[in-house]
C-alpha positions as CSV (number, residue, x, y, z in Angstrom):
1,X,218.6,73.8,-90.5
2,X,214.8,75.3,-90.1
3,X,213.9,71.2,-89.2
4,X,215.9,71.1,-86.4
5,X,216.0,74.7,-84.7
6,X,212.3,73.8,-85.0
7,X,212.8,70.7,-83.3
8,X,215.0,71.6,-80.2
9,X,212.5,74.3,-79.6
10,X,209.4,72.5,-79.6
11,X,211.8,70.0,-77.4
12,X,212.8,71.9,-75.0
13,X,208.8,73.2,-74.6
14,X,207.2,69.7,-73.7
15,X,210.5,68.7,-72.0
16,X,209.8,72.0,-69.8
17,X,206.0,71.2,-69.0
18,X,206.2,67.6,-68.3
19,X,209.3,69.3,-65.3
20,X,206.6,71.6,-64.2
21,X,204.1,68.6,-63.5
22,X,206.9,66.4,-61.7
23,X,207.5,69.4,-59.5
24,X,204.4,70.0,-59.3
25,X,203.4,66.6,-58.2
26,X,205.8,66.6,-55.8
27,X,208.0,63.7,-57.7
28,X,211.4,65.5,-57.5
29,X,211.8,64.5,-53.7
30,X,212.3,60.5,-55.0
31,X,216.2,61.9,-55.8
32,X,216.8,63.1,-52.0
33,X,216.9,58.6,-52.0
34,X,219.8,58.5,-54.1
35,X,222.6,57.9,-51.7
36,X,225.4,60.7,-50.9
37,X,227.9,58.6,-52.2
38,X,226.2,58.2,-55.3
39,X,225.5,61.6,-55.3
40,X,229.2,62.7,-54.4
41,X,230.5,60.5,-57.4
42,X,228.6,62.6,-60.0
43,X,230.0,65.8,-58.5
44,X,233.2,64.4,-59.1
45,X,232.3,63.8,-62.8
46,X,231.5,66.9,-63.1
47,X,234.3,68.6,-62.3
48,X,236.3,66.4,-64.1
49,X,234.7,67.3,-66.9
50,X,235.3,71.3,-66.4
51,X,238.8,70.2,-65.8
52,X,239.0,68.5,-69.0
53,X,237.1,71.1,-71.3
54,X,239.2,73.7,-69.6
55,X,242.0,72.3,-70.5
56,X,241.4,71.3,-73.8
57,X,239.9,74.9,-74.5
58,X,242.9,76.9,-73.0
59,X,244.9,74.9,-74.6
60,X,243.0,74.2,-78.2
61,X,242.7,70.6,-77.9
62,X,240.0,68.6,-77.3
63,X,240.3,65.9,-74.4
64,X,237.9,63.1,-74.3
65,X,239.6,60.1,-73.1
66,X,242.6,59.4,-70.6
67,X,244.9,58.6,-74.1
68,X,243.9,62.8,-75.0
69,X,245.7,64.1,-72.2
70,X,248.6,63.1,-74.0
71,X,248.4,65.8,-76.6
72,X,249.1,68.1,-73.3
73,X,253.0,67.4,-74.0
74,X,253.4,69.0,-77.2
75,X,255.2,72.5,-77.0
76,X,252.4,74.6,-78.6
77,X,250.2,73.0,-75.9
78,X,252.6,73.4,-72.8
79,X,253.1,77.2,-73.7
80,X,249.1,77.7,-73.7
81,X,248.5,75.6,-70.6
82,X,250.7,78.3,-68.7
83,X,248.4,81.0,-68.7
84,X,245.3,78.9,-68.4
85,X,246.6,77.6,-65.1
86,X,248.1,81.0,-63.9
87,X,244.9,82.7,-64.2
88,X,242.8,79.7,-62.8
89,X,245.2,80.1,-60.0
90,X,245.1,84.2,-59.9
91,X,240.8,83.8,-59.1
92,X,241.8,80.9,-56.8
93,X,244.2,83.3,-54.7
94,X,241.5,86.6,-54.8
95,X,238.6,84.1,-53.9
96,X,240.4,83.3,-50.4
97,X,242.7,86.0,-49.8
98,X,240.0,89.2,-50.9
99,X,237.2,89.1,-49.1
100,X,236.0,92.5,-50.9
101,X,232.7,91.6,-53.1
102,X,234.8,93.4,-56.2
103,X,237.5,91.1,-55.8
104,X,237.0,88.8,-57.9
105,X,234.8,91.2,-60.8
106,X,238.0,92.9,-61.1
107,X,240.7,89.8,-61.3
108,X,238.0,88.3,-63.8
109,X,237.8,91.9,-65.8
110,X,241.3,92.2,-65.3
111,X,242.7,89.2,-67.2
112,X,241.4,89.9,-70.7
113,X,242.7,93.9,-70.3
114,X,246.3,92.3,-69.5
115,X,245.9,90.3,-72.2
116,X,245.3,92.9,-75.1
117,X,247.8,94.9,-73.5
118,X,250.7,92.3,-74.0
119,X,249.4,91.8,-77.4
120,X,249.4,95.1,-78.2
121,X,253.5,95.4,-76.7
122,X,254.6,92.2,-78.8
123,X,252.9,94.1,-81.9
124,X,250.7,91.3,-82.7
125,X,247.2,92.2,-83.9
126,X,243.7,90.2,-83.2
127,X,244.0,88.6,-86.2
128,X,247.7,86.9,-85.7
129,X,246.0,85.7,-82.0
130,X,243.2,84.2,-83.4
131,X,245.1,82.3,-86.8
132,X,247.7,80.8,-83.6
133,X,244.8,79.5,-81.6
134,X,245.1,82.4,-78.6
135,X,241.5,83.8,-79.3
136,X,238.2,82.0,-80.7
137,X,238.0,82.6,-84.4
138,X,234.8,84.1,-85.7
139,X,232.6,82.5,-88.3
140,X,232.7,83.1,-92.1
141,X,231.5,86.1,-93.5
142,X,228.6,84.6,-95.0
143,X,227.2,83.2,-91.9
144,X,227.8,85.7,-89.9
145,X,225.5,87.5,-88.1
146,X,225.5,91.2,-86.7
147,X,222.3,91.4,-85.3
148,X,220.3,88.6,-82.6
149,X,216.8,88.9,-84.3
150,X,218.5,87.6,-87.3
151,X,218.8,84.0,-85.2
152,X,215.3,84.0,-86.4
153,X,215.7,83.9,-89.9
154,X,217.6,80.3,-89.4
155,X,214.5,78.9,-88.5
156,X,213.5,79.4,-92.3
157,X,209.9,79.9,-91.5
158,X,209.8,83.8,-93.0
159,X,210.8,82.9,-96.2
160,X,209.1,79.9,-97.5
161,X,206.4,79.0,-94.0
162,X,205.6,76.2,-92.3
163,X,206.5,74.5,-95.8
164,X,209.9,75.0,-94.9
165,X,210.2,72.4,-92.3
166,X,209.9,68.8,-93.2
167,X,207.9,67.6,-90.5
168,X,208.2,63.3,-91.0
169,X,211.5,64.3,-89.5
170,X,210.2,66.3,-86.6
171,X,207.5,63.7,-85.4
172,X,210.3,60.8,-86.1
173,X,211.9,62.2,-82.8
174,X,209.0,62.3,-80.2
175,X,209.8,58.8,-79.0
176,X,213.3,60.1,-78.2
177,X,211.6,63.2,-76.0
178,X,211.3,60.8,-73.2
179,X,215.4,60.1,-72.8
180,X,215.9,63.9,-73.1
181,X,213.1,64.5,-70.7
182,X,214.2,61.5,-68.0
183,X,218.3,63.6,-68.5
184,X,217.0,66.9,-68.2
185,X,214.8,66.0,-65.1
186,X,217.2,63.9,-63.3
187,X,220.3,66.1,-64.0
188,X,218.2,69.0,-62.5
189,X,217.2,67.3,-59.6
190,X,221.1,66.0,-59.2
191,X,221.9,69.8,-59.5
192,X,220.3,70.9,-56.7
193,X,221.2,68.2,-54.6
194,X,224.7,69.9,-55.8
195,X,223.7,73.4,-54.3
196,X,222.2,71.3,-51.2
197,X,225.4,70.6,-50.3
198,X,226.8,73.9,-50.0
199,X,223.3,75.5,-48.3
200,X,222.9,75.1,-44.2
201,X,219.1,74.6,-44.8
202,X,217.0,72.3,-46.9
203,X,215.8,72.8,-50.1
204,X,212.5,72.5,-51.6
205,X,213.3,70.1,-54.3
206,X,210.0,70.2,-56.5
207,X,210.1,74.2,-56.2
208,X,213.6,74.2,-57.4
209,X,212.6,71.4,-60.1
210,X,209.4,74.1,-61.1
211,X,211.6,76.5,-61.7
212,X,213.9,75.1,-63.8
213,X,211.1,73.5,-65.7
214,X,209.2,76.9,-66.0
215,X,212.8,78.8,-67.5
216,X,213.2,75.9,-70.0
217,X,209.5,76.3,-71.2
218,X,210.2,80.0,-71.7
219,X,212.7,79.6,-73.8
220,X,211.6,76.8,-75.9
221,X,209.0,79.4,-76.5
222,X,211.6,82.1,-77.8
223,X,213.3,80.2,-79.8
224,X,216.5,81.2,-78.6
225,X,218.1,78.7,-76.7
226,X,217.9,74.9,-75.3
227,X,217.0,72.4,-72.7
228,X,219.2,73.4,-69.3
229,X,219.6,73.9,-65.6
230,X,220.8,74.9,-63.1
231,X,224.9,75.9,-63.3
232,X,225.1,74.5,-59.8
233,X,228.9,75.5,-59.7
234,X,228.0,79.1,-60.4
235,X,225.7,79.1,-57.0
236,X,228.3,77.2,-55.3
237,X,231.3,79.9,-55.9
238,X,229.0,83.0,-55.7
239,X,227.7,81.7,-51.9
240,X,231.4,80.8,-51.0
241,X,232.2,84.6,-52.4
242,X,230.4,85.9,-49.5
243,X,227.1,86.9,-52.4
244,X,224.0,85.9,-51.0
245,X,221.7,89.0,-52.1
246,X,219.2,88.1,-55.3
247,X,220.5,91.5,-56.8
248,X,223.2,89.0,-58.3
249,X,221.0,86.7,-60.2
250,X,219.6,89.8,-61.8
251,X,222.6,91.8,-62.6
252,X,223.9,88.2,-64.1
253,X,220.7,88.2,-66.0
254,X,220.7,91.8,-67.4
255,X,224.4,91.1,-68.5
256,X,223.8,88.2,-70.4
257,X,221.0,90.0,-72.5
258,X,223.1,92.5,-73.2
259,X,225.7,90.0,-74.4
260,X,223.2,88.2,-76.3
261,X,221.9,91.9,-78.0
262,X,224.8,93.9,-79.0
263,X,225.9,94.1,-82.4
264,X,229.1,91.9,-82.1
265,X,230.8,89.2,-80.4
266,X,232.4,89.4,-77.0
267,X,233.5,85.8,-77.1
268,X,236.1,86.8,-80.0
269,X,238.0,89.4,-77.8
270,X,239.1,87.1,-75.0
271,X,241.2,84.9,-75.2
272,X,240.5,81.1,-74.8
273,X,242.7,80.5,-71.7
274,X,240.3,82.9,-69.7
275,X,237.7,80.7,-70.5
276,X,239.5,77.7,-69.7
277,X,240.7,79.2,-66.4
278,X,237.1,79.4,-65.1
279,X,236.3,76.1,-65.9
280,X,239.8,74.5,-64.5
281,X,239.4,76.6,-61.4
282,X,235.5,74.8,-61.1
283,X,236.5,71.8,-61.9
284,X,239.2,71.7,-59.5
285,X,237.5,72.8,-56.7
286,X,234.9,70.3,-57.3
287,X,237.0,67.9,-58.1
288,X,238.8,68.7,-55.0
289,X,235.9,69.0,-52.3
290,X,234.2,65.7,-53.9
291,X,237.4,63.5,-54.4
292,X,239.4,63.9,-51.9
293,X,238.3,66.4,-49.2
294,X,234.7,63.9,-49.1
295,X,236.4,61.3,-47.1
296,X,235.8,63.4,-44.1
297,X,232.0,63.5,-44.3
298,X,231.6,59.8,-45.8
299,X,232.5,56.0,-43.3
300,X,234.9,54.6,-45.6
301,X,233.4,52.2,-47.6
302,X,230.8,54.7,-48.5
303,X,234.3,57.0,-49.6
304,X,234.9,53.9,-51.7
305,X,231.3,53.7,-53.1
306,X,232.0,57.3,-54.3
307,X,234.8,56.6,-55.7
308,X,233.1,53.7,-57.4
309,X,230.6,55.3,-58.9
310,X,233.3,58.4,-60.2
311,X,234.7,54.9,-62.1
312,X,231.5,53.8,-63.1
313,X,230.4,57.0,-65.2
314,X,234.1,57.5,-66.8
315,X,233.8,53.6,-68.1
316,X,229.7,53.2,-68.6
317,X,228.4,57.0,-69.5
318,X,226.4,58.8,-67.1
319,X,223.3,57.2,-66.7
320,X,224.6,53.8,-66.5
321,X,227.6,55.1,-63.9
322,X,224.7,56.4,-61.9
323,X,222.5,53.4,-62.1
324,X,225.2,51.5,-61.1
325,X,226.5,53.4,-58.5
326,X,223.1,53.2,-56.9
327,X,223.1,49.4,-57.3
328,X,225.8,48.8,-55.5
329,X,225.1,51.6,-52.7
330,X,221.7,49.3,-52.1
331,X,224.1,46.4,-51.9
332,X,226.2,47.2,-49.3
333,X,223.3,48.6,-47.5
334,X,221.9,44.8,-47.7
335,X,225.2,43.6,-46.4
336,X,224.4,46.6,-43.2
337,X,221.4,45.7,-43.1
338,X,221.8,42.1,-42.5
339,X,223.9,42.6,-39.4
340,X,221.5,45.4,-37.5
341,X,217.9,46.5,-37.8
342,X,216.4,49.5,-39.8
343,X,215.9,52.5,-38.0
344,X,212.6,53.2,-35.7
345,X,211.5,56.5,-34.1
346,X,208.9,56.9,-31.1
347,X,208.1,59.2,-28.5
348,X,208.8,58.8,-24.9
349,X,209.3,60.1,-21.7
350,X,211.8,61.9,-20.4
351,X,213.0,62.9,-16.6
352,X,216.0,63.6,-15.1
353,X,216.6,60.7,-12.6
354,X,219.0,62.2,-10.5
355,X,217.7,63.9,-7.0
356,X,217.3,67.8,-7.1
357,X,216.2,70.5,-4.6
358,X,213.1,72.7,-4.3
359,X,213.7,75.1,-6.9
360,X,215.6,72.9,-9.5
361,X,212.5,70.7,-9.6
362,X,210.1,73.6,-9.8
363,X,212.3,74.1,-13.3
364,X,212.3,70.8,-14.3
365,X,208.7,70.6,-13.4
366,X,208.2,73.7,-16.3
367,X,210.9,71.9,-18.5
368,X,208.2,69.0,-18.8
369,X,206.2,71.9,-20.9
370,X,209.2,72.8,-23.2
371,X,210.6,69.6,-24.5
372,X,209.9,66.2,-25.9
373,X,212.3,62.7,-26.0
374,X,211.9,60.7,-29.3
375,X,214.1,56.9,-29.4
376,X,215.9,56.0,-32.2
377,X,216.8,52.5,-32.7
378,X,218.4,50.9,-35.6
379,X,220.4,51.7,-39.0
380,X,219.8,55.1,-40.0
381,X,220.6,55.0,-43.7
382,X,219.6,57.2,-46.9
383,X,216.2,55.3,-47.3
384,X,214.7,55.7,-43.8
385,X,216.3,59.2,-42.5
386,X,213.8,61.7,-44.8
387,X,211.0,59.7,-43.1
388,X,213.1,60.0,-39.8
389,X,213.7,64.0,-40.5
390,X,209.8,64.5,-41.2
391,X,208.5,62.5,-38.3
392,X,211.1,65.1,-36.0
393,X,209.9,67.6,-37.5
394,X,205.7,66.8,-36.9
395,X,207.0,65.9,-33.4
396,X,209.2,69.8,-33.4
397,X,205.8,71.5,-34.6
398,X,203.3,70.1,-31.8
399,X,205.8,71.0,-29.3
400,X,205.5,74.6,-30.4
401,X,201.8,74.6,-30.9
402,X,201.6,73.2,-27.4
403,X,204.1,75.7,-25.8
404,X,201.8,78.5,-27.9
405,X,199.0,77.3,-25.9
406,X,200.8,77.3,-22.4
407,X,201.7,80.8,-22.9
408,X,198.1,82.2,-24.1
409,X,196.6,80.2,-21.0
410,X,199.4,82.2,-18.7
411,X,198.5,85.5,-20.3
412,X,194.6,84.9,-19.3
413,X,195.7,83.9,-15.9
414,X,197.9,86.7,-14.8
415,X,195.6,89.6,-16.5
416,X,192.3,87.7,-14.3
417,X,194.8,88.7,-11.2
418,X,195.7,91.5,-12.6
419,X,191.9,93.1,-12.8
420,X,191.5,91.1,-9.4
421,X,194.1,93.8,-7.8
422,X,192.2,96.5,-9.3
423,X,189.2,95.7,-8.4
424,X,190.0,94.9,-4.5
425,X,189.2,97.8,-1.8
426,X,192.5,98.9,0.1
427,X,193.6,97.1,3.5
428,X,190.5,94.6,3.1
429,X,191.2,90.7,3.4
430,X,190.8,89.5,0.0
431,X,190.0,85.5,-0.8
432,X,192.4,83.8,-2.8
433,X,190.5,83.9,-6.7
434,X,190.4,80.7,-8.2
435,X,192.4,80.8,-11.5
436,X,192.4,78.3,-14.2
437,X,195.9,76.8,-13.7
438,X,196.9,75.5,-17.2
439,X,196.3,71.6,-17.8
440,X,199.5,71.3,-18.9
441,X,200.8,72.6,-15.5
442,X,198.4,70.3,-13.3
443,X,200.1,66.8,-15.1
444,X,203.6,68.2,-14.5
445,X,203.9,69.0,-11.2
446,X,203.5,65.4,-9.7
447,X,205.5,64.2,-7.0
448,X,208.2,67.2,-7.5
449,X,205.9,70.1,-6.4
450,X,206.0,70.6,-2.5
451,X,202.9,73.2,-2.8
452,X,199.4,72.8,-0.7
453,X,197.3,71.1,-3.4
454,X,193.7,72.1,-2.0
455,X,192.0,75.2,-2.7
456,X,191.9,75.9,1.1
457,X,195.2,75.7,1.8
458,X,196.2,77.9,-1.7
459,X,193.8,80.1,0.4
460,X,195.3,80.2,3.7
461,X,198.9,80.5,2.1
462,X,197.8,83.5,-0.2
463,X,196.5,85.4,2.6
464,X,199.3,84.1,5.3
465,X,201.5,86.0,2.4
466,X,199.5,89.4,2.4
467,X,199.7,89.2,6.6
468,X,203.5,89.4,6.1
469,X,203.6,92.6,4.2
470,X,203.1,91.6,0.8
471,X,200.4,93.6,-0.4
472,X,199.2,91.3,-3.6
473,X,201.5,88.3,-2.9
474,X,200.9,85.8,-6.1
475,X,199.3,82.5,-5.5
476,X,201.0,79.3,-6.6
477,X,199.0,78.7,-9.8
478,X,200.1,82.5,-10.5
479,X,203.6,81.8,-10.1
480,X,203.7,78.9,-12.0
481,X,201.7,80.9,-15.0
482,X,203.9,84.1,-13.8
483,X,207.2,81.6,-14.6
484,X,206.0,80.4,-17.9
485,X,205.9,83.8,-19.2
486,X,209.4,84.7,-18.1
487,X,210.6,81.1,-19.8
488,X,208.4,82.5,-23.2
489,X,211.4,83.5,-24.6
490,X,214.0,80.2,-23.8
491,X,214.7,77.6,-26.1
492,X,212.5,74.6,-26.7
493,X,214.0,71.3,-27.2
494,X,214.0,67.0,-28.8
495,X,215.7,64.8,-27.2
496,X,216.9,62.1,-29.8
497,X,218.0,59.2,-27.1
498,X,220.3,57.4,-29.7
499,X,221.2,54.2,-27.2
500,X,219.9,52.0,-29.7
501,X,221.2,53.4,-32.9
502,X,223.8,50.6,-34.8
503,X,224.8,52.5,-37.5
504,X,223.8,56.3,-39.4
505,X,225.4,56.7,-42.9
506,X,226.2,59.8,-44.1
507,X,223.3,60.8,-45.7
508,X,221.5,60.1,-42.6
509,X,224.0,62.5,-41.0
510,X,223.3,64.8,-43.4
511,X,219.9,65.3,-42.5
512,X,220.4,65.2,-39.0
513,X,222.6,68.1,-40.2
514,X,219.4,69.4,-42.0
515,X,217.4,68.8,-39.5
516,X,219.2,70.6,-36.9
517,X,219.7,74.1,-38.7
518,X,215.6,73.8,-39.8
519,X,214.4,73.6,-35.7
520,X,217.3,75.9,-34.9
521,X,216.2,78.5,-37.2
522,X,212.8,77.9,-35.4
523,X,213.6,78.1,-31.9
524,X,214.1,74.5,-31.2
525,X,217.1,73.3,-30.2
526,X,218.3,69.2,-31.0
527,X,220.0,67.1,-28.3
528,X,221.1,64.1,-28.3
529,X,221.6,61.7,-25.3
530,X,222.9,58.0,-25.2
531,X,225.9,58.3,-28.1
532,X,228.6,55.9,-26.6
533,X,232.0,57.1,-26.2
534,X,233.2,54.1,-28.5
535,X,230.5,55.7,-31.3
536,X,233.3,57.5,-32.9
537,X,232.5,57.2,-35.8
538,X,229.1,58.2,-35.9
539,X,230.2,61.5,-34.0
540,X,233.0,62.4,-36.8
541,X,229.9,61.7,-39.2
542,X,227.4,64.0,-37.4
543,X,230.0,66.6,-36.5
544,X,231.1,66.8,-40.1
545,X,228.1,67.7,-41.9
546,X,227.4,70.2,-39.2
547,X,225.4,68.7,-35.8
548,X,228.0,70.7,-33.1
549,X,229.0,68.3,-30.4
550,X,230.4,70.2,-27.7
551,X,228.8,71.2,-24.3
552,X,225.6,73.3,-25.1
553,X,222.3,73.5,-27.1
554,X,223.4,70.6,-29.3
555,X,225.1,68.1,-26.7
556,X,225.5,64.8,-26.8
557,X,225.1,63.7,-23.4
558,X,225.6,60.1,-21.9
559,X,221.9,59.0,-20.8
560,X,218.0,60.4,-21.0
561,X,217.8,61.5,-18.1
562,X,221.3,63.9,-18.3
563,X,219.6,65.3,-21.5
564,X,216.5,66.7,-19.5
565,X,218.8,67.8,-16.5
566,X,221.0,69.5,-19.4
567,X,218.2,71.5,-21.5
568,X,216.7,72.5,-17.5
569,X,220.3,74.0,-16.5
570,X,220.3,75.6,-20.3
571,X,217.1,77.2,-19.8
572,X,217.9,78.6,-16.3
573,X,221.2,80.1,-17.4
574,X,218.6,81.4,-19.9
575,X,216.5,82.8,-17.3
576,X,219.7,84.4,-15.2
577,X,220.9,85.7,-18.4
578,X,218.0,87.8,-19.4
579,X,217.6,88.7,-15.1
580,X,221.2,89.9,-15.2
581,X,222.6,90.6,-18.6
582,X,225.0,87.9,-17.9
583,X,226.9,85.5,-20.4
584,X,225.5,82.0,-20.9
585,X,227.9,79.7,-19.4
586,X,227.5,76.3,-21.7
């Protein structure tokens, strides 16, 4: 027994360090490649098996195959699967209809109270529960333990040392370290893609990876417990509980030591159909969201890839299910891909083409400053859409260093007039100042701007303006620098002209999805022009994993040219908004 405590130990170490170096080497963003679908078929493993060990354990029965399910019909097992499924139903009900953050602590603290309360009325005792299969039964006397540092003395080291542990048998399994590693790495990373689902923004793959790696190194080092991850279903339900405060983690933590610490076992005073309720009612809304509810967010063969690979894993195991799942994802992308062209992505130019007055292209003339039109052409599928995502994103953070610099140029320009007023002597003619109109300005005014363009006539007009009563009227590079800074707090935008787009899958909707909550949460907003009316089902796809397409900061407009015109009228209901406290018509 010393041998192999010793073994899983030192396993779970160097299975921990080499999941530190792949995070730290930035490996774990390979998985963001595997296909939804793939990805969606694994989820739906999962919680078909919490259905089944839920089952099995409320029920004391173990359920391995389809054929197992059939031990479900025997009376002992129909009487037991009543209260598993009543109580998986009971946390169900509080989840939706409580929204109180003590809900659910108190159904979940609730059930095992109810349950030694009817015990207690029936006049049963513990013991009668546990010899009928109602409550765990504890281990022999002579292997039981009362205290946790006696987990220690299993390891054997104490009483005879290092002799103790016959070491040919330890070394004989390093070459199986790399499976366990290659499981634990890839089932973390498969994890988090789990909890990606659920989260509006990205993850950081390789930090999540890091940590996992770093928890499994700490407790190889203990001694006290094995290689794991993340419980992704445990995230999940917490952040659909309305929990998003990191006090939970640690009051989950804190419990669980004191579980592990105190002097008995909790485990043999509830009774197994709690436990089995928890992991039906996971199961089930896994099963449930990944299954069946999926079809919304996935084209339909991609539905029936999913559904594929949920068949592949039950028949082949799960690495095989997943490699084959992936397999066939690649091959209907070849079939895609041989009827349309892989996705491209370049900047262009972007104007509104339709004919505007004075003032509307004085604001389209600032809009120039404030947002940039990328093309996409091509299938958009889960091998070119992170490439895709980051290019947007480069593109999303010159915008912002550019706009940075627009503003900083406008606050020189206005303080220069600024001391130019004070400075001046009262009632005397002054001489228009030349100010350093930004650069950015000068290229954007073009053919729009009806303004004198020589410094002698920005001359005569400045000083036709004070002859009209205006003391310190503001000359034309002024305004435009005095306009910028009112616009320093409206929205910047990308254009995405998507004319050319054949296909996006849905993990390329996904992370437009992604994509548009990361720039939002940064000030930019995503349009996107040039989606045809008979693109239906590439607007379900985008709609569903979150890219709103209604009238407004993320519209899908019909040309380029609508799109500028759009983000221009956005930006001066902006402007009137923050003039007049008014409501933003979108």
């Amino acid at each position: 027994l010393g041998t192999t405590l010793l073994t899983l130990s030192i396993s779970t170490l160097v299975v921990g360090f080499f999941t530190v170096l792949v995070g730290k080497y930035r490996l774990a963003q390979l998985v963001q490649y595997v296909p939804l679908p793939v990805v969606g078929g694994y989820l739906g493993y999962v919680g078909y098996f919490c259905v089944a060990g839920g089952t099995g354990l409320g029920t004391s029965t173990t359920i391995n195959t389809l054929h197992s399910w059939t031990q479900l019909l025997s009376t002992h097992s129909l009487i037991k699967i009543i209260p598993t499924v009543g109580t998986s139903l009971l946390l169900v009900t509080t989840l939706e209809r409580c929204s109180h953050p003590l809900a659910l602590p108190s159904a979940l603290l609730a059930v095992p109270v109810l349950f030694h309360i009817v015990l207690a009325a029936s006049g049963y005792t513990l013991k009668d529960a546990q010899d009928n299969g109602w409550v765990i039964q504890p281990p022999p006397a002579d292997g039981r333990m009362q205290y946790f540092w006696q987990l220690w003395d299993m390891f054997n080291i104490r009483q005879h040392g290092l002799s103790g542990i016959y070491w040919p048998a330890l070394v004989a399994q390093g070459p199986k370290l790399a499976g366990l590693f290659l499981v634990v790495c890839f089932g973390s990373c498969m994890d988090v893609a789990a909890i990606q689902q659920d989260m509006p923004l990205p993850l950081d793959f390789n930090r999540e990876l890091t940590t996992v790696g770093i928890s499994n190194m700490c407790v190889g080092c203990i001694g006290a417990g094995y290689t794991g991850s993340y419980i992704f279903s445990q995230t999940v339900f917490t952040m659909r509980a309305g929990v998003y405060n990191r006090l939970c983690g640690v009051v989950v933590a804190v419990l669980e030591i004191i579980v592990f610490a105190v002097p008995f076992s909790v485990v043999e005073y509830c009774p197994s159909f709690f436990f089995g309720a928890l992991l039906l009612w996971f199961g089930s809304e896994i099963c449930r969201d990944w299954l069946l509810m999926s079809y919304r967010k996935l084209s339909l063969p991609e539905y029936a890839l999913l559904w594929s690979t949920f068949a592949l894993i039950m028949a082949l195991g799960l690495e095989a299910g997943i490699a084959a799942g992936i397999i066939a994802s690649t091959l209907y992308f070849a079939y895609e891909y041989a009827r349309s062209q892989v996705a491209a992505l370049h900047q262009i130019a972007a104007s509104s083409g339709t004919a505007h007055g004075y003032e509307a292209a004085r604001l389209l003339d600032l809009m120039a400053a404030r947002h940039v039109a990328m093309s996409v052409s091509g299938y958009i599928f889960f091998g070119s859409s992170l490439a895709l995502s980051a290019r947007v994103e480069e593109v999303a953070n010159k915008l912002l260093r550019d706009v940075s610099d627009l503003e900083a140029a406008a606050d020189s320009a206005l303080a220069q007039h600024q001391a130019h007023i004070s400075s001046a002597s009262a009632g005397a003619k002054q001489t228009a100042p030349a100010y350093a109109l930004p650069e950015v300005l000068h290229d954007s005014r073009h053919h729009h701007s009806k303004q004198p363009q020589t410094q002698q006539q920005l001359q005569q007009q400045w000083q036709q303006g004070g002859e009209h009563g205006d003391e310190h009227p503001l000359p034309p590079s002024l305004a435009w620098a005095d306009a910028v800074k009112a616009m320093a707090d409206a929205s910047l935008y990308v254009i995405l002209d998507c004319r050319h787009v054949t296909h996006v899958d849905a993990t390329g909707a996904r992370t437009f999805g992604s994509l548009n909550s990361s720039l939002g949460a940064r000030g930019v907003r995503l349009l996107f022009a040039g989606l045809s009316p008979k693109a239906s089902a590439m607007r379900e796809l985008l709609a569903a994993h979150g890219v709103r397409l209604r009238a407004g900061p993320e519209v899908v407009v019909a040309d380029l040219g609508t799109a500028a015109a759009a983000a221009a009228i956005h930006l001066e209901q902006q402007r009137q908004h923050q003039q007049t406290g008014g409501g933003w018509c979108w």
